[in-house]
C-alpha positions in Angstrom: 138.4 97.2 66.5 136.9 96.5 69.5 134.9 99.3 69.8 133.2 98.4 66.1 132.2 94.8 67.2 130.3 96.8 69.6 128.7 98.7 67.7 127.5 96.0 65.3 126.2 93.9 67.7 124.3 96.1 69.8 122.6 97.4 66.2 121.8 93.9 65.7 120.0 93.6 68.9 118.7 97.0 68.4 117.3 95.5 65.6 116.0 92.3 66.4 114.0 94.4 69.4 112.3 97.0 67.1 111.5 93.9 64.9 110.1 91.9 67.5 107.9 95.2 69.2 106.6 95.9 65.5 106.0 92.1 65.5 103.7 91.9 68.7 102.1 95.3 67.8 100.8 93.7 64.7 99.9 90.5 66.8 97.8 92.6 69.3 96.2 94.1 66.8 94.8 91.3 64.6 93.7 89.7 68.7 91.5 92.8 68.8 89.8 92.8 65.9 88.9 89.0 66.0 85.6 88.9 66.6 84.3 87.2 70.1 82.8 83.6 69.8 79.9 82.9 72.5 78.5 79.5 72.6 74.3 79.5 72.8 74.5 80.2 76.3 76.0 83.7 75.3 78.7 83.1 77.4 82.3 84.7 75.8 84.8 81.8 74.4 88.3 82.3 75.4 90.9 80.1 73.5 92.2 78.2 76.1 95.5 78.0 73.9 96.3 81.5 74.8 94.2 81.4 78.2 96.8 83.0 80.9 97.3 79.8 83.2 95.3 81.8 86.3 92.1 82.2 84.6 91.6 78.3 84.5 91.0 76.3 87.2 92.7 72.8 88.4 90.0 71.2 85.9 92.1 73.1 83.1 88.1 75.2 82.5 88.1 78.4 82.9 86.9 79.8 85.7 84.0 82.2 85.8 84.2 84.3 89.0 85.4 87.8 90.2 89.1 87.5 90.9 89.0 90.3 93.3 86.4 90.7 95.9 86.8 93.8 98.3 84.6 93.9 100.9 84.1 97.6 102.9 85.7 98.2 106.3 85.6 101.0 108.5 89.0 102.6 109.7 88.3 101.7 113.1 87.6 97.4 112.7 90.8 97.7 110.1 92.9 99.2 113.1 91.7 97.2 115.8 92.6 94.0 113.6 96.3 95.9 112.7 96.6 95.8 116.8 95.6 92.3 116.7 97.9 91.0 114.4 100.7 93.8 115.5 100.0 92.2 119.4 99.9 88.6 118.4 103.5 88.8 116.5 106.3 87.2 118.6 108.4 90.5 118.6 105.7 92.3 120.0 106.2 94.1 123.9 102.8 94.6 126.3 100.8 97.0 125.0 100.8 98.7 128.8 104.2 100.3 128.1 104.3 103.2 127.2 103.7 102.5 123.4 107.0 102.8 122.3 107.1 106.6 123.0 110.4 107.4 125.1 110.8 111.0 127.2 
């Protein structure tokens, strides 16, 4: 008996998952094909009741900026600040040991 409850309620929740993937699926698709309002600035509209909370800023407007900036760095200024931090940190021994290398 047991074994049927089982089996009914995971086919329920089987269920309500496939229902509620088929559900979003539809969702995303009637998102992409909603055309793209831009106000006469030509600047893209985002619907700030969707808007994902980090693309506005403390103003609640959404902010208009790169969100990831790299800048170039050669190997050798990357490990040089590596050793810097790595020297600074309070676990850290003298660098004139012997480097952590035992014979």
């Amino acid at each position: 008996m047991l074994h049927l409850i089982y089996i009914v309620a995971f086919t329920v929740l089987a269920f309500l998952a496939i229902s509620n993937l088929i559900r979003n699926l539809m969702m995303l698709g009637t998102d992409v094909r909603r055309p793209v309002r831009s106000d006469r600035q030509g600047n893209r509209s985002i619907n700030l009741e969707n808007a994902h909370p980090e693309l506005l800023d403390e103003s609640g407007k959404v902010v208009r900026e790169p969100y990831l900036v790299m800048r170039s760095v050669s190997v050798d200024d990357a490990r040089e600040r590596l050793d810097a931090l790595y020297d600074s940190s309070p676990g850290s021994t003298d660098s004139s040991e012997d480097d952590g290398v035992e014979s």
